[in-house]
C-alpha positions, -999 to +999 in steps of 0.1 A: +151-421-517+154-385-531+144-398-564+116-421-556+100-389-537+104-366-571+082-387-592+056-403-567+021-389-575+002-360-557-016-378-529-048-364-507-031-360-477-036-317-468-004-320-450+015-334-480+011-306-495+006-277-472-025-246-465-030-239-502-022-271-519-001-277-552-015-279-586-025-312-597-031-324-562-065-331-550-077-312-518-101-333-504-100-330-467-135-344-456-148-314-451-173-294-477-161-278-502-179-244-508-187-250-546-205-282-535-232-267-514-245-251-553-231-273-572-241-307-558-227-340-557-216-340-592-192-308-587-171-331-567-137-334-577-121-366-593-082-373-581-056-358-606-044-386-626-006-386-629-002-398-660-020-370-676-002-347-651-033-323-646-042-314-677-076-335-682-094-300-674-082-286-703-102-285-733-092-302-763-081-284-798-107-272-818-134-285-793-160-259-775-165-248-739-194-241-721-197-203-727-191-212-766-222-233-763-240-203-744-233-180-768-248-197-800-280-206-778-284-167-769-279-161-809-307-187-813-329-166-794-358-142-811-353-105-803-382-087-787-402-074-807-408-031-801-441-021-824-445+007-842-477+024-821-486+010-791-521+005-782-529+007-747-559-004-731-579+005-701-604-008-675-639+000-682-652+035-673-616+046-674-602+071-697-565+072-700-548+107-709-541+108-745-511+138-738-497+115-708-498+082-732-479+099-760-450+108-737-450+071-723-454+060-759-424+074-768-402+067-739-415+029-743-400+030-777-364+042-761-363+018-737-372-011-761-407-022-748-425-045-760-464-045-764-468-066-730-443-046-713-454-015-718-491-026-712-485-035-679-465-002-668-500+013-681-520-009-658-498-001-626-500+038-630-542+036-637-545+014-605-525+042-591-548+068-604-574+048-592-565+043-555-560+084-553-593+091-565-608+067-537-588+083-512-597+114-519-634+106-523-628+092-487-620+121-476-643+139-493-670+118-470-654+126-443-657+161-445-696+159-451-701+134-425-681+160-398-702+190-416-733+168-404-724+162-369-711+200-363-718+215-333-721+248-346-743+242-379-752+204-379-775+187-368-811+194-371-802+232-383-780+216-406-803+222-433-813+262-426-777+268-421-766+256-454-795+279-470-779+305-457-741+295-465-753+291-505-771+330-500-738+339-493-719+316-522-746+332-544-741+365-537-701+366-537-688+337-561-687+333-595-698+302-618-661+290-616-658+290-581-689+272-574-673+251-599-646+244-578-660+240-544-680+209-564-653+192-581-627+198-552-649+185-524-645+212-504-682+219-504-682+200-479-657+212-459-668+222-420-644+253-422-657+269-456-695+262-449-689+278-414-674+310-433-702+313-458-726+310-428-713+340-414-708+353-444-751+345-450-754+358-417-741+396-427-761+396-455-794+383-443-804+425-433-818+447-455-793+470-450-769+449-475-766+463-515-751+433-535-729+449-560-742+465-594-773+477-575-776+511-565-786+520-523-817+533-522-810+568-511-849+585-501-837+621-514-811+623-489-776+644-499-742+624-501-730+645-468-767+631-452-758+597-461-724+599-446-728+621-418-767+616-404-764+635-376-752+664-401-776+693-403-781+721-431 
């Protein structure tokens, strides 16, 4: 009886062979084995023949396994292709930043773009610049429409107040910071139209001497000027 149990074959029975199960037995216990639920159907297992003693999973001499076949497709494959220049494009009325695509250019080239590739990091980035420049054109509005409806200025003296504010911008600011308040936005700004308004505002007398002109003195001594109650 010893013998007979020494050389019978593996069966399927789990508790023939314990938790883990030997080599060369199957394990098929009726429930689902994990690799099947990728794998499908065909991943199932086929009992161990005896007679072969386990070893029908092992390749044969000389013959080639899956990753051998892998391996010569992947060398079959063409290798991007990195150009020498790129040449991006942009959408109509866009102008990209020749400094800023020379520095993408090259970093392109060190990561190994191709044309398509690095095309399309270009696109993402402009419709990036693009949805900043409507935001801030947004708020742009927004500060013209609250300029409108101020309580202080707007309104139907909107118009005679801002006549005075630009006295004042004319008086005290040079070319380049007009400049700026138009490319900024903040021109249109409640806060810095109500400044130059007050600014207007002190300025609007006769009294005022806008720099480079001299006061107009009437023959009166520096100690007269300074001191009118001051008597010789």
């Amino acid at each position: 009886m010893a013998d007979a149990t020494t050389t019978a074959p593996a069966t399927s029975n789990p508790a023939a062979t314990g938790a883990g199960g030997e080599a060369g037995a199957s394990t098929t216990t009726g429930g689902a084995d994990p690799s099947l639920l990728t794998s499908g159907a065909e991943g199932k297992a086929e009992p161990t023949d005896p007679s072969k003693g386990g070893e029908e999973g092992k390749a044969e001499p000389g013959s080639k396994t899956e990753g051998d076949k892998t391996d010569e497709t992947n060398k079959g494959d063409k290798p991007a292709e990195v150009p020498e220049k790129y040449e991006f494009k942009a959408p109509e009325g866009v102008e990209l930043d020749s400094v800023a695509a020379g520095e993408f250019s090259a970093l392109a080239k060190d990561l190994k773009l191709t044309a398509d590739q690095a095309q399309g990091v270009v696109d993402i980035a402009v419709k990036m610049q693009q949805r900043q420049a409507e935001s801030v054109a947004a708020t742009v509005k927004e500060w013209g429409d609250q300029s409108k409806a101020d309580k202080e200025f707007g309104g139907d003296n909107l118009d005679a107040n801002l006549a005075i504010a630009k006295k004042a911008v004319d008086t005290f600011g040079s070319d380049a910071f007009k400049q700026l308040l138009s490319s900024s936005g903040l021109g249109n700004h409640p806060e810095v139209i109500r400044t130059f308004l007050k600014a207007g505002k002190a300025i609007s007398n006769d009294t005022f001497v806008k720099s480079g002109n001299p006061a107009t003195t009437n023959g009166a001594s520096l100690a007269e000027r300074m001191y009118p109650n001051y008597s010789k």
